[in-house]
C-alpha angles and dihedrals in degrees: 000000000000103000080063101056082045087063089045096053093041086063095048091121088048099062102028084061093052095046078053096052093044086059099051093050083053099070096021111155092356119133103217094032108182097007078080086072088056103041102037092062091038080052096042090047107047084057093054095043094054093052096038097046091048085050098042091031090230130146108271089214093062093028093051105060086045090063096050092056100054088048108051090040091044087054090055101059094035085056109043091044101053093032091047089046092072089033093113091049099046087051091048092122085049088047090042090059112031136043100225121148100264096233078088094082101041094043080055084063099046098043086046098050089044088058080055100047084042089059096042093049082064087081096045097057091047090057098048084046091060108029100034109028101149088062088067115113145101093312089070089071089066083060087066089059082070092087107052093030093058092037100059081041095059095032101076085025084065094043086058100048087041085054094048091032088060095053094040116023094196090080095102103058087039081062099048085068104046094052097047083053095050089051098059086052103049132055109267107122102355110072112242100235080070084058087047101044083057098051107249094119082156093063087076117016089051102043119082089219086070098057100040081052097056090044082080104023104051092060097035097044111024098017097229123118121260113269122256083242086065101053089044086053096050102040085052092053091045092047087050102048080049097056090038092051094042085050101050083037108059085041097047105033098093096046101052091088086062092050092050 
């Protein structure tokens, strides 16, 4: 196992340059560039906050910036996810040549899709600046631990479903489905209190999309610090993905050529 971070650590140039490439190609031609990552969640937002606060009666101003969040950290996951699960068979020609751990390519996603949520969280901060003042202190600064924390969540989540995409390519529309069910159960866009009222209390205090959620919101929009419970939710989810991921891997690593 450490020969193969090693190995990790000893490509780091490899895969950094690819995670840039991926970027630049990105927002090849196009006149704004990464402003896009700002501008397509504020758009998409203030649609759904119009809609969602008529129907929940609640203030567009607090509502809006709740929504953001969930979106832009909800993109992230979905893609990452779906885009990571076919990571091994888009590098083929990489895996083909050189021997790398092939964390690498799945790590190039992750780190790609992170620049983007960074950028997108832009939007989000200004807003709370403007609208919500009064919410700005120190706790801001745990809402800062998000990127690390869901990164190093996703990250073995997306090797597992590249080990198991390459074998079965059907992976990625199987996904499609099991995200747009998850996001129905956890609090991205609905607030939780409506999960609560209705008595499915389990929907959130027992589902890590929740906690990695208020590790941002409940700085940004309430001012207070994330809850022990938060960070313990979203250590265990992060220490799972890991095992589950050693475990497929070291199974799965040197078969992944054949299945290519």
């Amino acid at each position: 196992m450490k020969k193969y971070w090693q190995g990790i650590w000893a490509a780091r140039y490899f895969w950094m340059h690819l995670a840039l490439s991926d970027l630049r190609a990105r927002w090849r031609r196009s006149f704004l560039g990464m402003l896009w990552s700002i501008i397509q969640p504020l758009g998409m937002t203030a649609l759904l906050s119009i809609v969602f606060s008529k129907i929940f009666n609640t203030d567009i101003r607090l509502y809006a910036p709740y929504v953001l969040s969930g979106m832009i950290f909800w993109e992230f996951v979905t893609s990452t996810a779906i885009g990571g699960s076919l990571a091994f068979v888009q590098a083929d020609a990489y895996i083909k040549q050189c021997r790398h751990p092939l964390a690498i390519y799945t790590l190039r996603t992750t780190i790609t899709n992170l620049f983007v949520l960074m950028l997108a969280s832009i939007g989000l901060v200004i807003w709370v600046l403007v609208i919500m003042p009064q919410n700005f202190g120190w706790c801001w600064l745990a809402a800062l631990s998000l990127y690390p924390l869901v990164a190093l969540t996703v990250w073995p989540l997306v090797t597992m479903l590249a080990y198991i995409g390459v074998r079965f390519r059907d992976v990625p529309h199987a996904l499609g489905l099991v995200f747009q069910a998850l996001w129905f159960v956890s609090p991205i866009y609905f607030e939780d209190k409506l999960f609560r009222n209705g008595n499915l209390d389990v929907l959130v205090d027992y589902n890590p999309v929740y906690h990695l959620l208020e590790i941002i919101r409940a700085p940004l929009l309430r001012g207070e610090w994330p809850t022990i419970e938060n960070y313990y939710f979203c250590f265990s989810t992060m220490i799972i993905f890991s095992l589950l991921a050693l475990y497929i891997g070291s199974r799965a690593e040197e078969r992944v050529i054949f299945y290519l």
